[in-house]
C-alpha positions as CSV (number, residue, x, y, z in Angstrom):
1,X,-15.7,-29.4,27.5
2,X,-15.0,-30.1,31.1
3,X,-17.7,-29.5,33.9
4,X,-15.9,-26.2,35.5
5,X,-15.6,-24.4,31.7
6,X,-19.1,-25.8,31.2
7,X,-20.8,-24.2,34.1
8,X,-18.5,-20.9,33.6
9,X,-20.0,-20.6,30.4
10,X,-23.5,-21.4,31.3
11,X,-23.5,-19.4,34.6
12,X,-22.6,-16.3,32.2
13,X,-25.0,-16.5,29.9
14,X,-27.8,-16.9,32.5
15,X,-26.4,-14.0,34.4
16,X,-26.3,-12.1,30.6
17,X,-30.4,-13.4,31.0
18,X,-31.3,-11.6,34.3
19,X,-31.3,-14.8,36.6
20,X,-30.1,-13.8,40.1
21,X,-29.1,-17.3,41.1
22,X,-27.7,-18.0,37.6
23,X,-24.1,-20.1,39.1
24,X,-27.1,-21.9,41.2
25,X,-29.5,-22.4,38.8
26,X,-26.5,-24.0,36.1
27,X,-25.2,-26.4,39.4
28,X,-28.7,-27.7,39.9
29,X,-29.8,-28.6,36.7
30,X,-26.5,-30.4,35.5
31,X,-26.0,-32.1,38.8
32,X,-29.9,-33.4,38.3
33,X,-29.3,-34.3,34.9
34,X,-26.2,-36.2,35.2
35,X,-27.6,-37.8,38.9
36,X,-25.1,-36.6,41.2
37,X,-25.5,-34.1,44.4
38,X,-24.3,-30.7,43.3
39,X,-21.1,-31.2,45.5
40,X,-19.9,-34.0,43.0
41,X,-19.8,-31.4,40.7
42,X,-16.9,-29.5,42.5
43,X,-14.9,-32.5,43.4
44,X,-14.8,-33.8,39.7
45,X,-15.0,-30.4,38.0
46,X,-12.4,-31.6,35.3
47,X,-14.8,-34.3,34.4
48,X,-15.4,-34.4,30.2
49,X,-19.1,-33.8,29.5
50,X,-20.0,-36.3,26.2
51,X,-21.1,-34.7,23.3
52,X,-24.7,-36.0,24.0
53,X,-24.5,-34.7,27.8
54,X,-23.5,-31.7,26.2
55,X,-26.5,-30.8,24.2
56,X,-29.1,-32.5,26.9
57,X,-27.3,-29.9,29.0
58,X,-28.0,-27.0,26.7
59,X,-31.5,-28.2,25.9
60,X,-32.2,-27.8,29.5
61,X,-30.6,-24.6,29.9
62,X,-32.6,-23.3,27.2
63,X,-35.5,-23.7,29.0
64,X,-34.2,-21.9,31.7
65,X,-33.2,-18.9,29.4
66,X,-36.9,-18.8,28.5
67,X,-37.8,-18.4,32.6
68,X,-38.8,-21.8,33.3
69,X,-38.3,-22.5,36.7
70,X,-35.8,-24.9,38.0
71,X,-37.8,-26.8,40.1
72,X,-39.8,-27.6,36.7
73,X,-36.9,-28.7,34.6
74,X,-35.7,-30.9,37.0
75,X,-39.5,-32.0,38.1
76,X,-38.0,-32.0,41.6
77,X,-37.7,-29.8,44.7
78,X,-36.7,-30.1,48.4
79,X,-39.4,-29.3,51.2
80,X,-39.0,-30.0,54.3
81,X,-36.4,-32.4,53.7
82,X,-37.8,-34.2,50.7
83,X,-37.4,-34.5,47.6
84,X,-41.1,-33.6,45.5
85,X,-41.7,-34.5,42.3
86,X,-43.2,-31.2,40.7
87,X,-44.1,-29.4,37.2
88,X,-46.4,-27.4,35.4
89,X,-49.5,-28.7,37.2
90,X,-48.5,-27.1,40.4
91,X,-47.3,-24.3,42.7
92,X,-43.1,-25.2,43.3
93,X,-43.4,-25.4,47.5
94,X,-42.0,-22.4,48.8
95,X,-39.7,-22.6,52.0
96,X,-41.6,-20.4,53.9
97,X,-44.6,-22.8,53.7
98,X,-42.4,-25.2,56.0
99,X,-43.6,-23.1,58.7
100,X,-47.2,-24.2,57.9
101,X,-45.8,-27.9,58.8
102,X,-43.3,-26.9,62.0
103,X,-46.4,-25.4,63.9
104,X,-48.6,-28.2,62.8
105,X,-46.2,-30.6,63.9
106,X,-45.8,-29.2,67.3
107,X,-49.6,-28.2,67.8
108,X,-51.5,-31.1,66.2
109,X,-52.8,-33.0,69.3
110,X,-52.2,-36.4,69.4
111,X,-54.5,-38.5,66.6
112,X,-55.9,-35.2,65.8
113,X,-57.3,-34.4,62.7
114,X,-56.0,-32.0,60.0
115,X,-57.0,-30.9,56.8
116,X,-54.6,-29.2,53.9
117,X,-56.8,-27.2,52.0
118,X,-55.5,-25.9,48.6
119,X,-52.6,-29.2,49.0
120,X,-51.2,-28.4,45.5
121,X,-48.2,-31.0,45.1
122,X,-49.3,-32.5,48.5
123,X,-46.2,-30.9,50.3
124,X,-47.6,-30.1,53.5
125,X,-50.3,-32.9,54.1
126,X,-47.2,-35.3,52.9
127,X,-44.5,-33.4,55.6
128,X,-47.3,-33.7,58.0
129,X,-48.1,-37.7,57.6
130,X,-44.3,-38.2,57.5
131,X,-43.6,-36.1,61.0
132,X,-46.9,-37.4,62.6
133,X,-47.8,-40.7,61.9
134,X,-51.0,-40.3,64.3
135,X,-52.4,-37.6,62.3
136,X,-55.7,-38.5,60.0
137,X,-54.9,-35.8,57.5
138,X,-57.5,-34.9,54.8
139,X,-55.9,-33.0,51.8
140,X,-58.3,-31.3,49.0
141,X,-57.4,-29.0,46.4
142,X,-59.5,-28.0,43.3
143,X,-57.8,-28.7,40.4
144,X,-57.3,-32.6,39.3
145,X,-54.1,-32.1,38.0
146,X,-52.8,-31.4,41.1
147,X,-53.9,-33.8,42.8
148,X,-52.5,-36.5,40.4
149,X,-49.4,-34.7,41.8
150,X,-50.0,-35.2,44.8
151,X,-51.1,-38.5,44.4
152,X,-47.4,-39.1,43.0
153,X,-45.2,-37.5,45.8
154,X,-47.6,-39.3,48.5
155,X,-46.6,-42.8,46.7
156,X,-43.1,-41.6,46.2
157,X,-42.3,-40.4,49.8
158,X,-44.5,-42.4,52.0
159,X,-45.7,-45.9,49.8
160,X,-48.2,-47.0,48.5
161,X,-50.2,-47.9,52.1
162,X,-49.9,-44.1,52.6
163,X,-53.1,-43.0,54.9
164,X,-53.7,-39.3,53.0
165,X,-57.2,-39.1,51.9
166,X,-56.6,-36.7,48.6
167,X,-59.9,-35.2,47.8
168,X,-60.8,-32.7,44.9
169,X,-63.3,-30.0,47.0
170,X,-64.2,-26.2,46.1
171,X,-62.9,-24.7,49.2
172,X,-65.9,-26.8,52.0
173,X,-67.6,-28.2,49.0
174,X,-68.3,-32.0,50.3
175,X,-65.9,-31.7,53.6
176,X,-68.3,-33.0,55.9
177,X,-65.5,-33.7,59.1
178,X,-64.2,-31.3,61.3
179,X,-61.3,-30.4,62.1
180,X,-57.9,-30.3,64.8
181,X,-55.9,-28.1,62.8
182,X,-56.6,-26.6,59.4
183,X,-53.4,-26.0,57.0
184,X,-54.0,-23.7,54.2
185,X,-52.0,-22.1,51.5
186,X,-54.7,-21.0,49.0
187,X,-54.0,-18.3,46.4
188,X,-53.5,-14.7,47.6
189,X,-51.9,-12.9,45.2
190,X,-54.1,-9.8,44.0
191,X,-54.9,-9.8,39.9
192,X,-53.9,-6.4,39.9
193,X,-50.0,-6.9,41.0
194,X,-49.7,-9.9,38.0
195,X,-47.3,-7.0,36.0
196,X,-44.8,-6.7,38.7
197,X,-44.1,-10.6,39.0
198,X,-41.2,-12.1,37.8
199,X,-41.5,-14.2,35.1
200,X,-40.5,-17.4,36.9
201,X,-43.7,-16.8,38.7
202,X,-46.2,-16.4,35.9
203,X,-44.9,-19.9,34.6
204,X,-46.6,-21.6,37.5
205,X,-50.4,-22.2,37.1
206,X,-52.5,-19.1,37.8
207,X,-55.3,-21.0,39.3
208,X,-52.6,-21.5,42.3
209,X,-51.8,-18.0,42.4
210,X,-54.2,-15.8,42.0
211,X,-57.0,-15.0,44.8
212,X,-58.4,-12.4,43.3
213,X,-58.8,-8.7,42.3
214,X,-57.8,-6.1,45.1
215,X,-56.6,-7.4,48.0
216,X,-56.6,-11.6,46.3
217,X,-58.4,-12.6,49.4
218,X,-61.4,-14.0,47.5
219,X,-61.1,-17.2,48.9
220,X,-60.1,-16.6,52.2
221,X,-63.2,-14.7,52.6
222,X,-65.0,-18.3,51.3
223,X,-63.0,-19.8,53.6
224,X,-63.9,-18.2,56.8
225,X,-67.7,-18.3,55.6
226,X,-67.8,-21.7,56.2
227,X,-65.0,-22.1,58.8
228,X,-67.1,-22.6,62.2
229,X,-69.0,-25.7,61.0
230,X,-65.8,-27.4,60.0
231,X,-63.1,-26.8,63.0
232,X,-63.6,-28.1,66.5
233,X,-63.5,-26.1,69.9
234,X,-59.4,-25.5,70.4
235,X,-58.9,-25.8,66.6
236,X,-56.2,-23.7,64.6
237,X,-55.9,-22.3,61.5
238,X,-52.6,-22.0,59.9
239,X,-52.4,-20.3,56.3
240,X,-49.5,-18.0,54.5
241,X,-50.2,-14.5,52.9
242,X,-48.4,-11.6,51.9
243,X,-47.8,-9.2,54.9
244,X,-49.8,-6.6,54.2
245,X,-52.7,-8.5,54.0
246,X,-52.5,-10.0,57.2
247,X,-54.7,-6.7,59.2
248,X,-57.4,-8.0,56.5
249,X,-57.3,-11.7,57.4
250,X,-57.2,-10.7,61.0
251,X,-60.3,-8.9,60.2
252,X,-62.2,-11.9,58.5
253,X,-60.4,-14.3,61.4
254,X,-62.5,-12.4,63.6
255,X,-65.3,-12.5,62.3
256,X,-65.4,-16.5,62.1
257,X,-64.7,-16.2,66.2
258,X,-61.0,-16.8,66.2
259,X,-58.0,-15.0,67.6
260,X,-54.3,-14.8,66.6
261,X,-51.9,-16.7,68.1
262,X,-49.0,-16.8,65.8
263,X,-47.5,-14.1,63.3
264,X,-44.8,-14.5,60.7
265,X,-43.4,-12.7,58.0
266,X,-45.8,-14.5,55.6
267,X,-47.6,-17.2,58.5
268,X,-50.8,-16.7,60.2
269,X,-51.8,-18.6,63.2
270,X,-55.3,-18.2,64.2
271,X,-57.3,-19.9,67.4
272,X,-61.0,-21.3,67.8
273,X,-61.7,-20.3,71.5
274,X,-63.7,-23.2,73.3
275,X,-67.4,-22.5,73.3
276,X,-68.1,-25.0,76.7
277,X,-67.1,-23.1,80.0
278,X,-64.6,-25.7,81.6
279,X,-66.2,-27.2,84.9
């Protein structure tokens, strides 16, 4: 079979399956598998697949079928222009998480230092080091798995000299620096809403998803505990939740001293105020 009749088939039977992307999902795995960009795929559509392609092909798309998501069969996804290796140690980087890195980018002060709490596949401390060079950026998350993750995109995007110090922490557990900016993406999804995800979703690692019973801000409320001690006068906090959870992080925000300066769909931008009067 040819790659047009191919796909045809395959984007069917996905659709059949409930995917929503399923002509997407079919494009991205073969053009992966057979490594090409998906647009060589259109311009040699008439291209014979080999018998062995063939069933490598259908392996994969098995997996699919089954909810695995794409990001994991291919072990790669895009953020913020680059290519991640991923799988089932980690949280696939969502898009809107590139907002975490655009304001850190611009509001970062010059040789400041930033911390990625919760770094996952290192995705936003990696962005980070590769947009601003002068940044020390610390990047912690609790599971080793992860990091080993990370460890690999931070060698595969920025070398082997790269100057990210990966560190496995508890949310403040042995950070003893303070801190410019602090980037977090820690789990906020509530226990309680686990029956209405997709299946995709509950393929990733729960220990990356789930904050929590009720309102999943467990560790955000750890988080601001211990915030003060670890964030200098002027600092920021950026971190991504669900929307209607953001009254209850403005609550907690408040109580650590800070005040919002930045509101997204799913961002939150929070602000240290300085403490010294300025002369």
């Amino acid at each position: 079979m040819n790659i047009r009749a191919v796909l045809k088939e395959v984007t069917a039977e996905l659709a059949k399956a409930g995917s929503p992307s399923a002509k997407l999902d079919a494009e991205l795995i073969l053009a992966k598998m057979l490594d090409h960009p998906r647009e060589w795929l259109i311009a040699n559509d008439r291209t014979e697949l080999t018998a062995s392609q063939k069933n490598n092909y259908d392996a994969l798309i098995k997996r699919r079928l089954s909810h695995e998501p794409v990001s994991y069969i291919n072990q790669s996804i895009e953020f913020y222009g680059l290519d991640f290796f991923v799988d089932k140690r980690v949280l696939s980087p969502r898009v809107e998480t590139e907002m975490i890195v655009e304001r850190t980018i611009q509001d970062a002060p010059p040789n400041g230092m930033v911390l990625d709490m919760g770094t996952g596949s290192g995705a936003i401390a990696i962005a980070l080091c590769k947009h601003r060079p002068d940044l020390e950026i610390v990047a912690t998350d609790i599971s080793n798995d992860a990091l080993e993750v990370a460890r690999i995109n931070a060698v595969k995007l920025l070398g082997n000299d790269h100057k990210i110090d990966l560190r496995m922490a508890d949310i403040w557990e042995g950070i003893g620096t303070s801190f410019d900016v602090v980037a977090t993406n820690l789990p906020y999804v509530s226990k309680d809403y686990k029956k209405n995800m997709k299946p995709e979703v509950l393929n990733e690692p729960a220990i990356a998803l789930f904050g929590g019973e009720g309102d999943g801000l467990d560790l955000y409320r750890k988080f601001y505990q211990g915030l003060n001690e670890h964030l200098k006068d002027g600092g920021l906090v950026y971190h991504e939740s669900d929307p209607w959870q953001h009254e209850s992080l403005k609550k907690l925000a408040a109580t650590a001293g800070l005040v919002p300066c930045f509101e997204d769909y799913l961002i939150l931008g929070f602000k240290k105020p300085n403490s010294k009067p300025r002369a």
